[in-house]
Each structure stands twice: as structure tokens, then as C-alpha cells.
N, C-alpha and C positions, 0 to 999 in steps of 0.2 A: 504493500500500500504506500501511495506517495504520501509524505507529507505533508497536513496542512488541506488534501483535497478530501472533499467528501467522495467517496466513490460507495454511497448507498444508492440500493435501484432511485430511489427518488432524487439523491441530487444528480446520479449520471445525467435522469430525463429530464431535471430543468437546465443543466447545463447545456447538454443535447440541442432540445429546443430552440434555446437562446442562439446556438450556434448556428442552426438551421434556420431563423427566423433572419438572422444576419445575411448569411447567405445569397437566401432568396433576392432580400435587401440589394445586395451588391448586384447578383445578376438581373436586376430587373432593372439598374440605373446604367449596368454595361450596355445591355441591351435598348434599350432606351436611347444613347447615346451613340450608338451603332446607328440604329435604324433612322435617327434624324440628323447623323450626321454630324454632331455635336466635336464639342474639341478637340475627343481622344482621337475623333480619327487625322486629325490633320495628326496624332503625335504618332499613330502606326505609321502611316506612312513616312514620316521624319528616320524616324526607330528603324524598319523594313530595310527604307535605303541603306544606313549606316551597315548595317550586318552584313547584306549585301554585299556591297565592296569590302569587309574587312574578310569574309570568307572568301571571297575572290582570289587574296592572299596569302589566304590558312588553308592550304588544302588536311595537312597531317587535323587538327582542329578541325575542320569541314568533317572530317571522316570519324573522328573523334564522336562527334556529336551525331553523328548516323550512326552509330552501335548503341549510343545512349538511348535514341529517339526508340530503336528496336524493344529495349526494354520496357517502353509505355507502353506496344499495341497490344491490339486487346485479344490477340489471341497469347502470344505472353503470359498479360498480365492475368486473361482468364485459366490458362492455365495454373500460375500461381493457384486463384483463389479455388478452381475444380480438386488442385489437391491436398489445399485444406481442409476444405468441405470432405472429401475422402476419407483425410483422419480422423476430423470428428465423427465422421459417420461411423469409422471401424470402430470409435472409441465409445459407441455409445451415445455420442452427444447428434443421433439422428434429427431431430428436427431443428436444433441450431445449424446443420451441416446442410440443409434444403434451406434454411433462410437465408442462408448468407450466399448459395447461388440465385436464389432469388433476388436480394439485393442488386449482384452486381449482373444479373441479365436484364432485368429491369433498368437500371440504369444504362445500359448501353442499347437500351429502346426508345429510350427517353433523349438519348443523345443525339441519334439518329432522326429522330422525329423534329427533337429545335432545329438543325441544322436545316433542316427542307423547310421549317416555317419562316427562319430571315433569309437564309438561302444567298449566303453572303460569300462573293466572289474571294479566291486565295489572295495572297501578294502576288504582282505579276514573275512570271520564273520562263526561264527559257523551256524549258520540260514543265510544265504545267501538271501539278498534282491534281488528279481528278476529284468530284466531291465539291462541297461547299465548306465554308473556313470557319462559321462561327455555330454555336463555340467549339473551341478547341476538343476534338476526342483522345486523343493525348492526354490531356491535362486533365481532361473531368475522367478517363477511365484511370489514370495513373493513381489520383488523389481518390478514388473508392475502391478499386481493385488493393490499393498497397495500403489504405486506411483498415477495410477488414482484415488486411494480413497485421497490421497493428494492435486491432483490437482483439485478436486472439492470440495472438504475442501477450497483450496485458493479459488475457484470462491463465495461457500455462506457465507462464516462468516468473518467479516470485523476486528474482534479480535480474537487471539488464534491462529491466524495461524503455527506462528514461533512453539508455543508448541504442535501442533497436527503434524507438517512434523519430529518435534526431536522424538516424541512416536513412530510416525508409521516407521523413522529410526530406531531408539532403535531395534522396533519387528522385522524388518526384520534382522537386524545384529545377531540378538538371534536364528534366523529363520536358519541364514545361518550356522552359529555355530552349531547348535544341529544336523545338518547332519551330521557334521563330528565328533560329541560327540560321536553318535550313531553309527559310522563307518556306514555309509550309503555314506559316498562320503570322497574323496579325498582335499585337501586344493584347490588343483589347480579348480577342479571341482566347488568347492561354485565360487570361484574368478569368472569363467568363465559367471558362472549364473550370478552373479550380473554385469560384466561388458555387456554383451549382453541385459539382460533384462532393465539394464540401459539406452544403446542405441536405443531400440528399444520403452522403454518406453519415451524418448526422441524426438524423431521420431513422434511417435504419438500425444502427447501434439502438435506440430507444426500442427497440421492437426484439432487438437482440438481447440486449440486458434483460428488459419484462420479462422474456421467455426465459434465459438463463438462472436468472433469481438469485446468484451468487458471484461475485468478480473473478474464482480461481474455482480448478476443476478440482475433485473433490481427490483424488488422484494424487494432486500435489500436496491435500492436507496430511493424506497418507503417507507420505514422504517424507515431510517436515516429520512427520511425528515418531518414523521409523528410525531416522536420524539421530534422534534426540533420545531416544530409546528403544538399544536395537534391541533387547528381548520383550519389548513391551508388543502386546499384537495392536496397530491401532483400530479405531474405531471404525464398523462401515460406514460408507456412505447413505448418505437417504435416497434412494434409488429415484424415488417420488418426484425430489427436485433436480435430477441429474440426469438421468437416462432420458424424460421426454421434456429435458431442455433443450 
């Protein structure tokens, strides 16, 4: 447990919330400022140009960030979450293991669907990526794809946590960058992705907690407790809250 944070199901879901409420927030004034044209776009395009000519440069960098960008797509990154869901499913944890590819199929139906309702043109590129540019799916699959893989990082391992949510931040901010390295999206576009996939991986955690009912698998309490006394046999778990979490 961190300290200092409440991590009881009710404050996860007000904080959740909150986070999602924000979210939304932010993509509806990206959005918003996309579609009328407003200031950011004049700073994508400022932004676009400059990358542009500096990759022109950078070929070793240029290629750099085409192995990073591989690590956002969403075959990838659903792989990741396919076999997480895998383990919990071997492990018991069956209906958390169907929620969380639920989240993150969902989500990249939802992705697909804004992108054809602004239906916003790429940066121009001599090889022209096909698709439409906002919001970024990069950005909005990297930050829910690697966010569930965070959040069940927080449920099995009782150290390392802080350091495996900073890494799997790190990738996705590197994730979101190398879109717009590569002129594959516009500044406003990453932003978009990330504040939506933010909210919606938000969103989902509150649905994953409820059902969980406990922040660590019961597996680990066993551990700890075998640990700390190895002839002692520990306590079962309550199958009740575990197995059809």
C-alpha cells in the first residue's frame, strides 16, 4: 500500500471518477479546438514542421522511434493485455480476466469510431499513412492497454509498484511522442488519445476494483504470511471474494 493514498474500493472510485471526469474534460476542449480550428492547430502545425526537418537528419533517431511506435499498436499492446487476462483467468481471477479484455476491446471500438466522427486529415508525409489522425490510437491504446497492465501490477506485487507504473508511464509518453516524430499525428491528436484513453481507462478500473473487492490477490496474502512463518499453515482465502472476482 502507498502511503498517504486511500486505496479502499470507495476512495479508488472517487478518485477514478474524478480522473475520468477530467479527462473527458480535456478531450472535449481538444476536440472542440480541433474541429473549429482554434489555436492549437496553428501550434500542430508549427510543432509537425519542426520534427519534420529534424528527422530528416536523424535517420538512426527516425528508426529509433519506429520500434518505439511498434510497441503502442494494438495488436502489441492487445497482446500484452490477452495474456494477462490469460493468467488471471488460469488463476482463478475468471471474471476480472473477461473484464479487462472487455475494457481494452471496447476501447479500441471507441477509438475507431471518434476517429470517423472528426475524420481529421494526418500531417502531410511523402508516404501518406492511411486512416484518419484524431485522436491519436497510439496514444489512447498505449495509455489503456499499459494502464491495465499497471493496474494489475498494483493488484500482484506488494513491492515495485511505484517503479513499474513510472516505466510503463515513461513507454507510453515515448509511445505518444514517436507519433508525432514520425508525422503520423498531430500534437493535439496524441493529447487527445491520452486524455480519452485516460478517462476511459479510469472508468474501467472503477468496474474492476467493485468486482475485485480487495487491492492484492489473496495468493500474495498467503505469501506474506508463509514468509513470516514458514511452519505456520496460512489462512484460506475467501473463495467468495476471489475466484468470481
Amino acid at each position: 500500500m502507498v502511503s498517504g493514498v486511500d486505496e479502499s474500493p470507495r476512495g479508488v472510485r472517487r478518485a477514478c471518477l474524478l480522473v475520468c471526469a477530467l479527462g473527458l474534460t480535456a478531450f472535449a476542449l481538444l476536440a472542440a479546438d480541433v474541429f473549429f480550428h482554434g489555436s492549437l492547430t496553428a501550434i500542430d502545425a508549427d510543432l509537425a514542421a519542426d520534427l519534420a526537418r529534424h528527422s530528416q537528419g536523424q535517420p538512426a533517431l527516425h528508426e529509433f522511434f519506429r520500434w518505439v511506435t511498434i510497441v503502442g499498436d494494438k495488436v502489441v499492446v492487445g497482446g500484452v493485455v490477452a495474456g494477462l487476462a490469460l493468467g488471471l483467468y488460469r488463476g482463478g481471477q475468471r471474471r476480472l480476466a473477461l473484464l479487462l479484455l472487455s475494457a481494452f476491446i471496447s476501447g479500441a471500438v471507441l477509438e475507431w469510431t471518434l476517429k470517423n466522427v472528426f475524420q481529421r486529415a494526418r500531417p502531410p508525409l511523402e508516404n501518406q499513412i492511411p486512416g484518419y489522425s484524431f485522436p491519436s490510437g497510439h496514444a489512447m491504446t498505449a495509455v489503456l492497454g499499459y494502464g491495465l497492465a499497471g493496474y494489475v501490477a498494483v493488484l500482484v506485487f506488494q513491492r515495485g509498484r511505484a517503479t513499474i507504473l513510472a516505466g510503463l508511464a515513461c513507454l507510453v509518453l515515448a509511445i505518444g511522442f514517436s507519433r508525432m516524430y514520425l508525422q503520423a499525428h498531430f500534437l493535439s491528436d496524441v493529447a487527445a488519445g491520452f486524455a480519452f484513453g485516460t478517462a476511459w481507462l479510469a472508468g474501467w478500473i472503477v468496474i474492476l476494483h467493485t468486482e475485485r473487492g480487495v487491492s492484492t490477490p489473496c495468493v500474495q496474502d498467503q505469501r506474506a504470511t508463509s514468509a513470516a512463518a514458514d511452519t505456520v499453515t496460512p489462512p484460506a482465502c475467501d473463495n467468495s471474494a476471489v475466484s468470481d472476482a
